[in-house]
N, C-alpha and C positions, 0 to 999 in steps of 0.2 A: 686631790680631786678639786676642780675648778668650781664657782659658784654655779654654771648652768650645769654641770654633771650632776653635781652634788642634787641640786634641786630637782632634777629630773630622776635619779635614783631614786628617791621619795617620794616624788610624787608618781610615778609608776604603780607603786605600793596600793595606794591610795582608793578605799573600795567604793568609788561613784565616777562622777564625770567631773574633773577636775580643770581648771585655767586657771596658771599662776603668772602672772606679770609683777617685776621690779626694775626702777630706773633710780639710780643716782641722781639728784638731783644738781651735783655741784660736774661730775667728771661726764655723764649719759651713759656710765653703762649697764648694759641692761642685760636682766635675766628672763627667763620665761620659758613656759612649758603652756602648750595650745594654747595661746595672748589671744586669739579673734574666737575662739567659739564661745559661742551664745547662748549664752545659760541664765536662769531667773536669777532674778535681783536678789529678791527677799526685800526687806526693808533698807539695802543699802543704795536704792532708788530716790530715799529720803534726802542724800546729800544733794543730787540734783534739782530736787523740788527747793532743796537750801537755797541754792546756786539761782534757779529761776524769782525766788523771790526778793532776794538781795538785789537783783535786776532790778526792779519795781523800786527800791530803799534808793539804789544808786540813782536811780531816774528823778527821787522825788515825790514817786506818787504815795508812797508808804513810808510811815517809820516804825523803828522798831517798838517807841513805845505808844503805838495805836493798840486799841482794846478792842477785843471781839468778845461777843455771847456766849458762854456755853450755856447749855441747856442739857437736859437728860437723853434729848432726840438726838441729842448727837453725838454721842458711846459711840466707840467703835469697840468691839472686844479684840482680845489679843493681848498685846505688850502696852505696859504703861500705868499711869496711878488716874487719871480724871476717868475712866470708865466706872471708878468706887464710886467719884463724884453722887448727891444727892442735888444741891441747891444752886437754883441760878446763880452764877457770878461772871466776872469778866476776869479774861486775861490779858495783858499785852504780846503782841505778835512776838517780841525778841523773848519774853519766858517761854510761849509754844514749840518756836525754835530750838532753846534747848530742851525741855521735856521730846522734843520730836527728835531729835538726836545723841541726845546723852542715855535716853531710858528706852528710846522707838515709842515712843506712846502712840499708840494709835490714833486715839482719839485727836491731840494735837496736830500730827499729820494730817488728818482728816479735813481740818477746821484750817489750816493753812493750803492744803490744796484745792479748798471753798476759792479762798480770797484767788488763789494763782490762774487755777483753771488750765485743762488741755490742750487748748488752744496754747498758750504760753507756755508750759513746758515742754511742748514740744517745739517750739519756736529756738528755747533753749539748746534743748536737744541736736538741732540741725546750727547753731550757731557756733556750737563748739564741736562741729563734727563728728558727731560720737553715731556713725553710722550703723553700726552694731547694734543700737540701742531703741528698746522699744516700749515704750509706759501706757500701755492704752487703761492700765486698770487704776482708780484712786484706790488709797488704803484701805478703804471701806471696800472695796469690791473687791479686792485680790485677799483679804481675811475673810469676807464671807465667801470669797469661789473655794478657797481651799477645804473649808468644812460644807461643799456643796449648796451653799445658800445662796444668795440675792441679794440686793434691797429693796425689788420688789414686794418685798413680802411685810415691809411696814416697819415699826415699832419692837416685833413681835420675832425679829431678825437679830436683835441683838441677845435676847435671852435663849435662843436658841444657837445663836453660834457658840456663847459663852459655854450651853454644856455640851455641844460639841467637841469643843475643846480640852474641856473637861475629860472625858472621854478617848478623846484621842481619835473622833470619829472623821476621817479625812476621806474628801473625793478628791483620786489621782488622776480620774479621767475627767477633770474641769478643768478647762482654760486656764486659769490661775497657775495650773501644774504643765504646761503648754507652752509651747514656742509661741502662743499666742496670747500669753501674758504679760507680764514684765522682763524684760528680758535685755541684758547687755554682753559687755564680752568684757573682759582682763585688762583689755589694750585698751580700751574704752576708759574702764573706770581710773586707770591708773594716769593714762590721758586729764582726765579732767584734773584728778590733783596735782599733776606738773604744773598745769596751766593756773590754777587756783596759785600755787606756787610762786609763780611767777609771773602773779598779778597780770594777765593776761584773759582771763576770765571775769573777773570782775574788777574793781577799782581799790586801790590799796586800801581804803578803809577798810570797804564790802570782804577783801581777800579776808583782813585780821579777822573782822567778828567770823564768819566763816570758818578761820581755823580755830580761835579761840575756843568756840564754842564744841568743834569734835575734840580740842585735847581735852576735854571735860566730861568723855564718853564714859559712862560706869559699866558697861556690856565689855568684857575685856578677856575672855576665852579661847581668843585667835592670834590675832597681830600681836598683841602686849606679853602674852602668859607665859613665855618662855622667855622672855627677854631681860638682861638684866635689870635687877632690879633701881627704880628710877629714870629708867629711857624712856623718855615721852613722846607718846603717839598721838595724832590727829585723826580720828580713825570714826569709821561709821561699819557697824556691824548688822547682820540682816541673817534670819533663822524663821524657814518653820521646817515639818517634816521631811528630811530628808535632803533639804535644805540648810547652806550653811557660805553666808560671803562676812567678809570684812576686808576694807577697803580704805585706804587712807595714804596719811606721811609718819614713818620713824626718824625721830632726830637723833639717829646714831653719834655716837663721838666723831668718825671720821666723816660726818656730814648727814645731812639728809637725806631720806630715798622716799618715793613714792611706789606704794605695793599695793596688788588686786588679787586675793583672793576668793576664788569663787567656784564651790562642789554643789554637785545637783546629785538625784540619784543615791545618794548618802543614805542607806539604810542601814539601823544598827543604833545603840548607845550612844546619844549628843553625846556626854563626855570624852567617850573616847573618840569617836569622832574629831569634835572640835579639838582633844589635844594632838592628834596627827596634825590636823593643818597647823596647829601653833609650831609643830617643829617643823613645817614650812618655813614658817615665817622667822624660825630659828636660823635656820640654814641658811636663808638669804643675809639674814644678818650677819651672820658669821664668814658668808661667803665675800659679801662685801668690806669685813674686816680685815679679812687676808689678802684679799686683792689689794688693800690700801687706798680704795676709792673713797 
């Protein structure tokens, strides 16, 4: 069986709405089951806020080791460690970056797409063509749309998302969970790491830190968890209910690939779950070992 059969036999299985995309990044060949539909991010929207900010570093206007505020007003709940935070301190923007992609901290995300702003990511967005793709929520907003909140509601927004979450208390009919959320496609995400790749998205430095920083990822229940062990991935992972992407490059022996997976509708057991997509990502790998690409 070939790598698109194979991959397509499995993901058929697959009990939500499923886009799997894979490209070689040395020979272009590509695998894939529905690459353009448009499905939520999750937090693996974060590598593009990467991507937009590294712009700013490449230009000059930023570096990595400038400091920002945190403050207690500025928790996001969800994924990550500074939401524990108690005392004023500062971080530099290149530690936020990874706490924002090795762990998804929220909070860090948060405080980096302060500095970047909408306007710019979406400038981003349409710079690398990623037509599919649509960010209109910050992290803050697309954690609190999921547990039905705001941030209108103040201060008093984070302690109640927290035991939302707690709970397990989610609104399916918010935006958040919407085509009018965050939203990309397969071909999209896996697009941007060719290009990351091949330093064509940003500047060879900009590409390194960039990747550097996703092989550093600790979230590793998709891309990685089947794969042998010691294959290192560049990977950005993004989960909440029912939800479930990761998205990145594997540095197979016979070369490189860029791969997008991304399940909506995913109701049931993360675990099992996530371990279905990881033998995705198994199968790709495997598929591209037999092919000899």
């Amino acid at each position: 069986m070939d790598a698109s059969a194979s991959l397509t036999s499995l993901a058929r299985g697959f009990p939500g709405a499923l886009g799997v995309v894979a490209v070689h990044l040395e020979t272009g060949d590509r695998v894939a089951y529905h690459p353009n539909r448009r499905l939520l991010t999750a937090s693996t929207f974060k590598s593009i806020l990467l991507v937009s900010l590294i712009e700013r570093i490449d230009a000059g206007d930023l570096s990595l080791d400038d400091r920002i505020v945190f403050t207690r007003a500025k928790r996001v709940a969800g994924s990550g460690v500074l939401k524990a935070m108690s005392s004023e301190t500062e971080f530099s923007i290149g530690d936020l970056a990874v706490l924002m992609i090795t762990i998804s901290d929220n909070t860090a995300s948060q405080m980096l797409f302060d500095v970047v702003g909408h306007s710019r990511l979406q400038a981003t967005i349409d710079r690398l063509g990623m037509t599919g793709t649509r960010i209109p929520l910050s992290p803050q907003d697309m954690l609190l749309g999921i547990v039905g909140l705001d941030s209108t509601m103040g201060p008093v927004a984070f302690e109640r998302s927290m035991e939302r979450l707690l709970h397990r208390r989610y609104d399916f009919d918010h935006r958040a969970y919407s085509s009018d959320g965050n939203v990309s496609t397969p071909a999209d995400m896996c697009r941007l790491f060719q290009r990351i790749h091949s330093n064509e998205a940003l500047s060879p430095e900009g590409a390194k830190t960039f990747l550097d920083i996703h092989k550093s990822q600790q979230l590793r229940t998709v891309i990685p968890h089947l794969l042998p062990a010691g294959t290192v991935c560049a990977h950005k992972t993004g989960q909440f209910e029912a939800v479930s992407c990761d998205v990145g490059i594997v540095y197979a022996g016979n070369g490189p690939y860029a791969i997008a997976i991304m399940a909506n509708d995913a109701h049931g057991d993360r675990t099992e779950l996530n371990r279905a997509l990881a033998g995705l990502s198994r199968s790709v790998f495997d598929g591209f070992a037999r092919s000899g690409a």
